[in-house]
C-alpha positions in Angstrom: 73.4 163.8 13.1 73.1 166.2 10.0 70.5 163.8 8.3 68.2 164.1 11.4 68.8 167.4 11.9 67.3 168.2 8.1 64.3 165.5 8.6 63.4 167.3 11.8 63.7 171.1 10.1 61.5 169.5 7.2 58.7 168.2 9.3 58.6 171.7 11.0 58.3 173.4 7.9 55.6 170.8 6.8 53.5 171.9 9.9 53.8 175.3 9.7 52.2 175.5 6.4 49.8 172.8 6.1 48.5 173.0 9.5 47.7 170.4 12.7 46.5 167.6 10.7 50.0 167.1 9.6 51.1 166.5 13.2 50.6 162.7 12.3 52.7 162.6 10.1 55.2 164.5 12.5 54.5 162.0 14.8 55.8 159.4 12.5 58.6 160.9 11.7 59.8 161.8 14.9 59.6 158.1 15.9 61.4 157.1 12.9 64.2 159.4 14.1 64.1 158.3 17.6 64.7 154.2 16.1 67.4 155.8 14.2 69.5 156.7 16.7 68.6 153.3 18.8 71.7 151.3 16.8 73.9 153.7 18.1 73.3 153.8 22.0 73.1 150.1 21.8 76.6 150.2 20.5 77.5 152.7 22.9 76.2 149.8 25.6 78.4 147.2 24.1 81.3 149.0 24.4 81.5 149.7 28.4 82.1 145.8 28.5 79.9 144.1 25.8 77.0 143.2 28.1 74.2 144.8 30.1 75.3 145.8 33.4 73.0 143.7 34.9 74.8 140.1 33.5 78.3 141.5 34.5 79.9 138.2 36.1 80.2 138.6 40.2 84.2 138.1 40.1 84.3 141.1 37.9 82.3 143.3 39.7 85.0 142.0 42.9 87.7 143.6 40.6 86.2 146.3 39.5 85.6 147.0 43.8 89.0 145.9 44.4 90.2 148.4 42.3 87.8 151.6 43.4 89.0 150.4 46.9 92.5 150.1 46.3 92.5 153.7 44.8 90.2 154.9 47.6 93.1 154.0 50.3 96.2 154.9 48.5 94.5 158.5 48.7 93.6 158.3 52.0 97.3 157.2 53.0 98.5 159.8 50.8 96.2 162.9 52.7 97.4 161.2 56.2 100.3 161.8 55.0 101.7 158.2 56.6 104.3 157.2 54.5 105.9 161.0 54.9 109.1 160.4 55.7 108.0 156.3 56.5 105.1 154.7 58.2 104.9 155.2 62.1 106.5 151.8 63.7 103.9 149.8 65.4 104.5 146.8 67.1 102.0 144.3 69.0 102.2 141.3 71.4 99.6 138.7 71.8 96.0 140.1 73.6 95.5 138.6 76.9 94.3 134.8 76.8 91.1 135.2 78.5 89.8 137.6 75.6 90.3 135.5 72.6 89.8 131.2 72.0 92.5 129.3 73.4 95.5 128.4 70.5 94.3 125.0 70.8 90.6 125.6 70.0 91.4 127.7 67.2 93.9 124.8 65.8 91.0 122.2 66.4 88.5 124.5 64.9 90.5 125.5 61.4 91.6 121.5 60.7 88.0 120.8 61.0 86.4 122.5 58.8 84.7 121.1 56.1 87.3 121.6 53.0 89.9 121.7 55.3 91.7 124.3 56.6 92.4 128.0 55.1 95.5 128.5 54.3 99.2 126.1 54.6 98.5 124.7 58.6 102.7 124.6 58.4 102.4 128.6 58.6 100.4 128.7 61.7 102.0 130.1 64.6 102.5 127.3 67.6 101.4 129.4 69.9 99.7 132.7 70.3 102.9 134.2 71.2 103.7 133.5 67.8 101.4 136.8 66.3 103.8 139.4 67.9 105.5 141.3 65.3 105.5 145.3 63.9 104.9 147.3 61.0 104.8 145.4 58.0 104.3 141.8 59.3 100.7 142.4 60.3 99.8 141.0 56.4 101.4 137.4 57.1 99.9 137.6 61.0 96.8 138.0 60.1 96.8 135.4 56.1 99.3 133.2 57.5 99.9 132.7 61.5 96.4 132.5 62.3 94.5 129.3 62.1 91.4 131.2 61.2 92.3 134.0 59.9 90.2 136.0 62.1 91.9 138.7 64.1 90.9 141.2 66.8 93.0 144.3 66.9 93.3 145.9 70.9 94.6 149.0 71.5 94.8 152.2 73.7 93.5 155.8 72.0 96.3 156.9 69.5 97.9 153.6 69.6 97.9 153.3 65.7 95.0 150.8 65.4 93.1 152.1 62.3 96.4 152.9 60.6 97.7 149.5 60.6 94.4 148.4 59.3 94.9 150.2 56.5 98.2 148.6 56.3 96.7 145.3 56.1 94.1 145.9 54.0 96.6 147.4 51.0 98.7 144.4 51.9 95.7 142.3 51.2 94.7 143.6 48.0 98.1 143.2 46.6 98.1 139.5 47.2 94.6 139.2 46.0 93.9 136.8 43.1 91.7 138.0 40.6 87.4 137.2 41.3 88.9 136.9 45.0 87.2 138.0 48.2 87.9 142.1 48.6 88.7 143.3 51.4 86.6 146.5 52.7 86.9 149.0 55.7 84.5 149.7 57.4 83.9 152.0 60.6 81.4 150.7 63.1 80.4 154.0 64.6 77.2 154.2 62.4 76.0 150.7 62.7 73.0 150.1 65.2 72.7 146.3 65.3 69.2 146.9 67.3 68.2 148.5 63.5 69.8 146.6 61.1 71.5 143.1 60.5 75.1 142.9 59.7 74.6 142.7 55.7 71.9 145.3 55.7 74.2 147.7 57.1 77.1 146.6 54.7 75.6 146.1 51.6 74.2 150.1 52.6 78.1 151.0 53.0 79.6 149.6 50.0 76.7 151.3 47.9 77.3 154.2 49.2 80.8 154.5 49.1 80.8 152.9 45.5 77.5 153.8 43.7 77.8 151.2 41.0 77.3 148.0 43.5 73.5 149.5 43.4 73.0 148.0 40.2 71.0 144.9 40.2 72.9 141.3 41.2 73.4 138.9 38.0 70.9 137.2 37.8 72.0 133.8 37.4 73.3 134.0 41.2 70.4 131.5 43.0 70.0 134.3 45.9 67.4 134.0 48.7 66.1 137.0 48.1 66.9 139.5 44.6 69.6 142.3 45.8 71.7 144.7 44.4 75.5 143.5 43.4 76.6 145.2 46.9 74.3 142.1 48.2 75.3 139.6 45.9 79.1 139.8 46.7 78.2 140.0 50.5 76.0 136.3 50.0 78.8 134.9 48.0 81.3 135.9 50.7 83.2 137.8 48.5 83.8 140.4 50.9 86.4 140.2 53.7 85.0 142.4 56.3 88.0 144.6 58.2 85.6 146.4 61.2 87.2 149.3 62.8 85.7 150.3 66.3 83.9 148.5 67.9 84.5 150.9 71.1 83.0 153.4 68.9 79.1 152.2 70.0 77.7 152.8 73.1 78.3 150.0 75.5 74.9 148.6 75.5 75.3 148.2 71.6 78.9 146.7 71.7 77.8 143.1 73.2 75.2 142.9 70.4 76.8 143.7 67.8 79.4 140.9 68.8 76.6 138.6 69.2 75.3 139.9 65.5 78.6 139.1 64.5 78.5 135.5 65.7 75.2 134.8 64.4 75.7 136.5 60.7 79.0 135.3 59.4 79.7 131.2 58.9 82.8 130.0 60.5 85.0 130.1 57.5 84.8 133.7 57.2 87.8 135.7 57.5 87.3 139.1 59.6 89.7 142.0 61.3 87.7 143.3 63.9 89.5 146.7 66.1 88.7 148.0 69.2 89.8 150.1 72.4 91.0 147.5 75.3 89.0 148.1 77.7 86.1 148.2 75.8 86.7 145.1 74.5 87.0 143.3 77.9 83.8 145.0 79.6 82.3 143.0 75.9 83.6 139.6 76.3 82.3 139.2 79.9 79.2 138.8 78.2 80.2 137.5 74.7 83.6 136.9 72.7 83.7 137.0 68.9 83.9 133.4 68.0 87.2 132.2 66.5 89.0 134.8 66.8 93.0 135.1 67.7 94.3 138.5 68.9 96.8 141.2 69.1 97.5 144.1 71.6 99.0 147.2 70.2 102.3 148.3 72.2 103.3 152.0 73.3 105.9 153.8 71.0 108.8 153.4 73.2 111.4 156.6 73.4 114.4 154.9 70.7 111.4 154.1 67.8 109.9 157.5 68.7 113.3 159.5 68.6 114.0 158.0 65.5 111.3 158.5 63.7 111.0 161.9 65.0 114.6 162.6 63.5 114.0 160.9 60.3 111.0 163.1 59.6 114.1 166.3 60.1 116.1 164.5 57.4 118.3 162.8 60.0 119.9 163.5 63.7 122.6 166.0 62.3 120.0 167.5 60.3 119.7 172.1 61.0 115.5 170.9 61.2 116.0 168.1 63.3 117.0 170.9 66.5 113.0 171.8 66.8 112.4 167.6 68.1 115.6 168.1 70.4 113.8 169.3 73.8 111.0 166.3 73.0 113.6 163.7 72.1 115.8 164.5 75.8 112.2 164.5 77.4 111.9 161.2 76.3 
């Protein structure tokens, strides 16, 4: 830096006194410091990961979002404040028969696919009674139990639906394998299927939520059309979409984007999909998400709530614990 510093200060000094027809040489000399320093950013370059970020491999860059999304969540959980004193119990039964497949079809339709089934068909619940369960369990429910590991979510207002998807999609990422599919939140509410097609409107999410997926895809991936990396991982399915409220459109927009749903992702791909009950049912008279098992969320009944209600005074014989007292009796 001192060396161009005193070439610069001595082509100044030659211009002042000989006048504009030395600007030529300045010229030259200012180009000869601007190769100089060339080496150097190209180093620099090499040293965020010894490639252009253009030729970074697609299982990387699924780390690299793993991670961001990882982070992303454990704040979140930490500004909810949901582990403080423990996570809220939530328990679920299985969602009414006539809004999911049969047990059967979703059996037949996971030991046909081509490549066989996802997953160890011995872990698969018998039946769908078999997906009830709270809390923690909701991991091995949704990886393990069902045949195709695609899950809808049912619940009433308050019921604790987007929490326990956060729940599952930290439990996710800790079993994730490295280059493995990544699993991303994302809320429905500002998707307008009428407007944009399913990977439009995620590939638009991710980059905004995490800038560097705008960069371009590598470009040894044989895409149908060039994207961005956002795209790329989305084509290569290396995105496990978890879609939280569907009740959140306006009803006219709620069977479509089911139907979007059906037509945009293959068979084989996982997908949590969430939704208020009702809402769900006035959808499926029309169209049911294809595949899919499900689970109802259940009301906090009075021990759980009591309980938890205590534990969050430091216990029942706990001097705090006599502010819950009148809403523990009432319930």
């Amino acid at each position: 830096m001192l060396y161009v510093g005193v070439v610069v200060a001595g082509v100044a000094w030659f211009v002042i006194h000989y006048g504009p027809t030395a600007g030529i040489l300045a010229g030259a000399v200012g180009g000869l410091v601007g190769l100089l320093g060339l080496p150097a950013a190209l180093r620099g370059a090499l040293r965020l990961g010894g490639k252009p970020p253009e030729s970074v491999p697609l299982d990387k860059v699924a780390d690299g979002l793993a991670l961001g999304v990882r982070r992303q969540w454990e704040a979140e959980v930490q500004v909810r404040r949901v582990n403080d004193p423990s996570p809220l119990p939530v328990a679920w039964t299985a969602a009414d028969a006539d809004l999911v497949e049969s047990w059967s079809g979703l059996r037949e339709l996971a030991e046909n696919w081509p490549g066989g089934p996802p997953g160890d068909p011995a872990g698969w619940a018998t039946g769908a009674w078999g997906l009830a369960g709270k809390g923690g369990e909701i991991d091995k429910v949704f990886s393990e139990r069902v045949p195709t590991r695609r899950l809808v979510v049912l619940g009433e207002p308050g019921s604790g639906k987007t929490m326990l998807l956060i729940r599952l999609l930290l439990a996710l990422l800790a079993r994730r394998p490295e280059g493995g599919p990544v699993p991303v939140l994302f809320s429905l509410a500002s998707w307008d299927p009428t407007r944009q097609d399913l990977d439009t409107w995620m590939a638009g999410q991710l980059t905004r939520d995490h800038p560097a997926l705008r960069a371009p895809a590598p470009a040894e991936l044989e895409q149908s059309s060039p994207g961005t990396r956002a795209h790329a991982l989305l084509e290569q399915r290396l995105i496990t979409p978890i879609l939280d409220g569907l009740d959140e459109l306006p009803p006219g927009l709620q069977v479509l984007a089911l139907d979007a749903l059906n037509g945009s992702l293959p068979a084989r791909q996982p997908l949590v999909l969430s939704s208020r009950t009702t809402d769900y049912r006035n959808a499926t008279a029309t169209v049911r998400l294809h595949g899919a098992a499900g689970i109802r969320l259940l009301p906090l009944d009075s021990t759980s709530a009591t309980v938890y209600l205590q534990r969050d005074a430091d216990g029942p014989g706990a001097e705090a614990a006599t502010r819950w007292s009148g809403i523990a009796a009432s319930l």
